[in-house]
NUTOR-782007 format. One record per residue (C-alpha): residue number from 1; x, y, z. Coordinates in steps of 0.1 Angstrom, whole numbers. Example, Ala and Ser with C-alpha at 12.3 -4.5 7.8 and 13.67 -1.06 7.14 Angstrom:
2
+-----+-------+-------+-------+
! pos !     u !     v !     w !
+-----+-------+-------+-------+
!   1 !   123 !   -45 !    78 !
!   2 !   137 !   -11 !    71 !
+-----+-------+-------+-------+
This chain:
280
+-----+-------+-------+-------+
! pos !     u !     v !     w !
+-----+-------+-------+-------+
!   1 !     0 !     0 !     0 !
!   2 !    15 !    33 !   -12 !
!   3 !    20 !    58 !    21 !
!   4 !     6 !    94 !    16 !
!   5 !    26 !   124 !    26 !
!   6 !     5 !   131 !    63 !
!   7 !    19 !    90 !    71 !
!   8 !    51 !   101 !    65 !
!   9 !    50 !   132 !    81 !
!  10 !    35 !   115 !   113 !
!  11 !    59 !    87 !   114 !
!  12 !    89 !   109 !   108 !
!  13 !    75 !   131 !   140 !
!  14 !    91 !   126 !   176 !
!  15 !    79 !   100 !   200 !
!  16 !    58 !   123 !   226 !
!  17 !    50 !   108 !   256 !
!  18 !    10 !   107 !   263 !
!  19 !     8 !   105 !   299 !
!  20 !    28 !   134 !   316 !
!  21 !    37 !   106 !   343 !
!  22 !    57 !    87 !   319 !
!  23 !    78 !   117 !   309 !
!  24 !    96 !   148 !   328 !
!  25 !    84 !   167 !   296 !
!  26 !    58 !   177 !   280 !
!  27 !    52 !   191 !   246 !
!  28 !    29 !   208 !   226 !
!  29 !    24 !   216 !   188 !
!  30 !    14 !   249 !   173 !
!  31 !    13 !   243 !   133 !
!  32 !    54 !   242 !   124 !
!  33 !    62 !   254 !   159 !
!  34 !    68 !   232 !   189 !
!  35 !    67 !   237 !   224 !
!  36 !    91 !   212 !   248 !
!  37 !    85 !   224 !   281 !
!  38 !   104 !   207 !   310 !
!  39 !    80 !   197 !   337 !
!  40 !    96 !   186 !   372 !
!  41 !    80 !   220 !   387 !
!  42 !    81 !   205 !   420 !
!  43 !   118 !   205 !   417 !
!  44 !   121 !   236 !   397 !
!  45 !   128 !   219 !   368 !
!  46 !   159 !   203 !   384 !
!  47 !   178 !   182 !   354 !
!  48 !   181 !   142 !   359 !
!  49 !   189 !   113 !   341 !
!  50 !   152 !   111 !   329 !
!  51 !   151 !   144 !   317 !
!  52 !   184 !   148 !   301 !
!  53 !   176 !   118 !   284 !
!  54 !   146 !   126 !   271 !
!  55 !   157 !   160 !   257 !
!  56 !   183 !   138 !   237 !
!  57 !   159 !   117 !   222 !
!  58 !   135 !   145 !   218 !
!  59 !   158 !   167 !   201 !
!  60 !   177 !   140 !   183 !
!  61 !   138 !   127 !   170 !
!  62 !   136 !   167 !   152 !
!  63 !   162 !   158 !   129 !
!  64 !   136 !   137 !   109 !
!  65 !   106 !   154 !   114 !
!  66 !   105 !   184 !    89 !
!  67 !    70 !   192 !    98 !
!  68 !    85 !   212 !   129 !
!  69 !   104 !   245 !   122 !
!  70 !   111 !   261 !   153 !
!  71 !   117 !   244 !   185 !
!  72 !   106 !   265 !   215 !
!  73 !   122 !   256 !   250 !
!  74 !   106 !   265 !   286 !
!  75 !    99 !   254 !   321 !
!  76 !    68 !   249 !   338 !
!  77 !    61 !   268 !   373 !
!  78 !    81 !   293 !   387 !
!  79 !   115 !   290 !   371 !
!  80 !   132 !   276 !   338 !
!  81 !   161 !   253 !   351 !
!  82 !   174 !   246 !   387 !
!  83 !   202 !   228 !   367 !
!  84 !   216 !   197 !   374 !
!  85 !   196 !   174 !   402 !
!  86 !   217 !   178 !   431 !
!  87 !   192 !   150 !   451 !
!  88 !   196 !   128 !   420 !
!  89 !   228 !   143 !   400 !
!  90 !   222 !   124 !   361 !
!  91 !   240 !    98 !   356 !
!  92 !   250 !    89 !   390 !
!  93 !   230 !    61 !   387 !
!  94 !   259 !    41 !   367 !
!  95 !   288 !    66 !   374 !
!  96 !   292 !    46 !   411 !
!  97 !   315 !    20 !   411 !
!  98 !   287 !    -1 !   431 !
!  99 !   265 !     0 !   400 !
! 100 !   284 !   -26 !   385 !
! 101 !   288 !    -8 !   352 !
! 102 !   320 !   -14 !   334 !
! 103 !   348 !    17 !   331 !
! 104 !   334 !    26 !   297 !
! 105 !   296 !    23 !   306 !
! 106 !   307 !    52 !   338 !
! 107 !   322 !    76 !   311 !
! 108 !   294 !    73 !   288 !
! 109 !   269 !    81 !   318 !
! 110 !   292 !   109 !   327 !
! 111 !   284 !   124 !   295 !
! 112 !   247 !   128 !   298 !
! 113 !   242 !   165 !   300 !
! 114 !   266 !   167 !   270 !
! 115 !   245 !   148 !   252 !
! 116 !   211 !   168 !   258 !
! 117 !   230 !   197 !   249 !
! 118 !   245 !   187 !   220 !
! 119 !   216 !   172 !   207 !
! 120 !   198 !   206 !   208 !
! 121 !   230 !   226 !   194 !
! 122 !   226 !   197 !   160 !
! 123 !   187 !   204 !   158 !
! 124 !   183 !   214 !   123 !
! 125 !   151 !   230 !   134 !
! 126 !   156 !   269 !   144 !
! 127 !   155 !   266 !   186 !
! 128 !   145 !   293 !   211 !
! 129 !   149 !   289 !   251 !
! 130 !   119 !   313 !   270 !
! 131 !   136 !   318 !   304 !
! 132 !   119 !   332 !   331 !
! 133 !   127 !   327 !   368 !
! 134 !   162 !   311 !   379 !
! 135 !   182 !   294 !   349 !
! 136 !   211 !   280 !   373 !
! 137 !   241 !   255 !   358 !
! 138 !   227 !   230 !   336 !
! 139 !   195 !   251 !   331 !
! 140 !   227 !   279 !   316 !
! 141 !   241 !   255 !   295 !
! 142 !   206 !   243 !   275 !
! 143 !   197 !   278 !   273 !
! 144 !   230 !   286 !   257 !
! 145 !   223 !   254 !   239 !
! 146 !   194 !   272 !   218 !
! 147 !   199 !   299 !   190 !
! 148 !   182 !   322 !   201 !
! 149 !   169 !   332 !   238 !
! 150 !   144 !   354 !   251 !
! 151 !   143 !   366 !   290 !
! 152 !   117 !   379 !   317 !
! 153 !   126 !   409 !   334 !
! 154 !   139 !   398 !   369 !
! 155 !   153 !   360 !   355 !
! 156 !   182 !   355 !   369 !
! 157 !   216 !   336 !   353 !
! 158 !   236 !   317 !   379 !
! 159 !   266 !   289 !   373 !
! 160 !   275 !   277 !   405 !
! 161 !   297 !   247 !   393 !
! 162 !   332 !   261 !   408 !
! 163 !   313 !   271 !   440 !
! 164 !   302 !   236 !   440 !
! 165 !   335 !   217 !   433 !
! 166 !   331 !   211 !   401 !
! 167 !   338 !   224 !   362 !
! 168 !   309 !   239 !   342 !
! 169 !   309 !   210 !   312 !
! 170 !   283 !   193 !   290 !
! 171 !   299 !   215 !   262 !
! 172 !   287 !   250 !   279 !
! 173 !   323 !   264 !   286 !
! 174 !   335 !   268 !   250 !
! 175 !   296 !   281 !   240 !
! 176 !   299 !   305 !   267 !
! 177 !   331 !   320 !   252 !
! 178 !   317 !   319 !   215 !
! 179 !   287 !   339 !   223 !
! 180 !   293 !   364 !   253 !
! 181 !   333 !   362 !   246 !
! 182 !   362 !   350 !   270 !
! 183 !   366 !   376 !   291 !
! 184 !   327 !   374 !   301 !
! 185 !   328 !   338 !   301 !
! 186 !   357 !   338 !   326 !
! 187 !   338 !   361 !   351 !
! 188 !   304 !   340 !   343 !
! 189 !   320 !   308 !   355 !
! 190 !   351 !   315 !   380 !
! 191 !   329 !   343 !   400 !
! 192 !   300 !   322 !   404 !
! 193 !   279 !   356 !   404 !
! 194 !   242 !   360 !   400 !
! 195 !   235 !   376 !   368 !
! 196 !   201 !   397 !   359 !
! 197 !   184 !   393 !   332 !
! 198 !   198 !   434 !   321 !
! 199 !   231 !   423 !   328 !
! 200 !   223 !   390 !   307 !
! 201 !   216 !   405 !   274 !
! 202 !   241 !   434 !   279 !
! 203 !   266 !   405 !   275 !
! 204 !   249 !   392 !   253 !
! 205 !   240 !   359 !   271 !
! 206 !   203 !   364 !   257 !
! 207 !   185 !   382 !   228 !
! 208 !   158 !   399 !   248 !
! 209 !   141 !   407 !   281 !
! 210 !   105 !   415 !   284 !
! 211 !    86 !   417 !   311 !
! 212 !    73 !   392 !   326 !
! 213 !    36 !   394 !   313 !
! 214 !    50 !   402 !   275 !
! 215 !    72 !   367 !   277 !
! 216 !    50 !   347 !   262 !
! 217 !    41 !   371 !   235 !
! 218 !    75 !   380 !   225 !
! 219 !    83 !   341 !   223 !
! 220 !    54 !   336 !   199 !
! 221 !    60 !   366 !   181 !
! 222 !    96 !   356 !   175 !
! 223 !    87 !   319 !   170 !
! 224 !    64 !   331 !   143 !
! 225 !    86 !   348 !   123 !
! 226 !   111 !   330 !   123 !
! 227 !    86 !   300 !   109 !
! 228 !    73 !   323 !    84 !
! 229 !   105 !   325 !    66 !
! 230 !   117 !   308 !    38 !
! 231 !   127 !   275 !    50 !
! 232 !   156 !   267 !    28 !
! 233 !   170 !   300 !    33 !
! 234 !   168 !   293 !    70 !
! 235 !   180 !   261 !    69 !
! 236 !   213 !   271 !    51 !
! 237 !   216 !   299 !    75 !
! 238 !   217 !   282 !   101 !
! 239 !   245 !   254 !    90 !
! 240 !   265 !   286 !    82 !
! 241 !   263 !   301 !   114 !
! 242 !   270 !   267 !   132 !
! 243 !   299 !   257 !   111 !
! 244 !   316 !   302 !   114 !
! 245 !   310 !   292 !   155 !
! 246 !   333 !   260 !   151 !
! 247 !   359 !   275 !   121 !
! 248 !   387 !   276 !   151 !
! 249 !   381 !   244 !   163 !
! 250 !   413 !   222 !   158 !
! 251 !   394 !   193 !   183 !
! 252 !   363 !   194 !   202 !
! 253 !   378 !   191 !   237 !
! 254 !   342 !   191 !   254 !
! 255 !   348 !   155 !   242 !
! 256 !   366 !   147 !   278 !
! 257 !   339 !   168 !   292 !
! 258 !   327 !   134 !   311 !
! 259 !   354 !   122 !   326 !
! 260 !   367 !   158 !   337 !
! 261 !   332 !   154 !   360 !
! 262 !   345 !   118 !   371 !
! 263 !   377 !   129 !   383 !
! 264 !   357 !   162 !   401 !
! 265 !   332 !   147 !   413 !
! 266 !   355 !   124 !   441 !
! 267 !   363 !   157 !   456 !
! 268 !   351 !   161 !   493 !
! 269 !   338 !   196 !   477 !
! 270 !   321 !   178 !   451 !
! 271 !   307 !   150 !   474 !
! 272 !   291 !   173 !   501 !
! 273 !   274 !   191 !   473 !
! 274 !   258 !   164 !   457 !
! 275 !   247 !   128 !   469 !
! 276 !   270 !   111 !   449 !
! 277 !   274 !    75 !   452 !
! 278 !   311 !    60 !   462 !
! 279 !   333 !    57 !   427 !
! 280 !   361 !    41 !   445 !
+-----+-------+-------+-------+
């Protein structure tokens, strides 16, 4: 039986869970735009295994479904992203030595938030983070993630990760430097500072800030637009922006990213910080 365009279209479409209890997301479509909003607002969006996971799938799902143009990122409740679960951290689960998994299977778990937010960078569909409330760590790094992002007035930026014992990876150390620069970067990370959402997009950490009751609209607005446009042109576009961010790359060192949090996270620092399980 010949397969008309709508059954391709639907079977090249993600995987979406149906029941919000089977999935720390949950999406929604608008025509060629798509909503992924994270949806742990209990835990202010905090970032586990489950969710970094299924923002990988998710966003690694996009690349064949060329029904969805945009790609719009946001968290349910009060804030975007607490970053990383520090009740849960991702990956833990096989990083301890106690988990039985083998040498290899630890640095692959160790890689998890790298993953997520490569798998959003590679989206060949335009993405857009709406941040509103506290986007701490991990939450930084899928924002950064995006192409474009859009801020409420009184959001607040925060990378804790030194503070905390730790390195800022999953890739978001070399983004950081490629879109608010090096010497921003260095302050953003080494200081551990809280950031407004002003001081944001003077750095140019994000694209806009609204207030709070114009976020959604702006989102859509932009969203819109950017759907409206020739998709071709768009596409291109994109792949020429991505591959002028990467021209000085002689080796993607955010490779090692994993097992520069394996080493880290045995520190006592590291340890009081997060409940992470012996490695020893």
């Amino acid at each position: 039986m010949a397969r008309t365009r709508s059954d391709r279209a639907r079977r090249a479409r993600p995987r979406i869970a149906k029941n919000r209890a089977e999935s720390p997301l949950s999406i929604q479509r608008d025509g060629a735009v798509l909503r992924v909003w994270l949806d742990r607002e209990g835990r202010r969006n905090a970032l586990d295994t489950a969710t970094l996971e299924a923002l990988t799938e998710l966003y690694q799902g996009l690349q064949r479904d060329f029904q969805t143009r945009v790609v719009v990122l946001g968290g349910r409740g009060p804030s975007f992203c607490a970053g990383a679960d520090r009740g849960s951290p991702p990956g833990s689960e096989r990083m301890a030595a106690s988990s039985g998994a083998s040498e290899r299977e630890r640095r692959w778990a160790a890689q998890i938030g790298w993953r997520a937010c490569r798998a959003i960078e590679e989206c060949e569909a335009v993405t857009l983070a709406r941040v509103h409330g506290h986007a701490v760590g991990g939450g930084v790094a899928l924002a950064v993630a995006c192409d474009f992002r859009i801020a409420a007035l009184g959001t607040v930026f925060h990378v804790p990760e030194v503070d905390l014992g730790i390195p800022l990876t999953w890739g978001a150390t070399p983004r950081l430097i490629a879109e608010i620069g090096a010497v921003r970067a260095r302050e953003l990370i080494l200081l551990c500072d809280r950031v407004d959402a002003r001081t944001a997009e003077r750095w140019g950490l994000v694209h806009r800030v609204v207030p709070a009751s114009q976020l959604d609209a702006a989102v859509d607005d932009w969203a819109r637009r950017l759907a409206a446009k020739p998709e071709i042109a768009v596409h291109m576009t994109k792949h020429q922006l991505r591959a002028q961010a990467r021209r000085s790359v002689l080796g993607d060192v955010t490779e090692t990213d994993g097992d520069l949090m394996l080493a880290a996270s045995r520190s006592a620092v590291a340890r009081a910080s997060f409940r992470v399980p012996s490695q020893k």
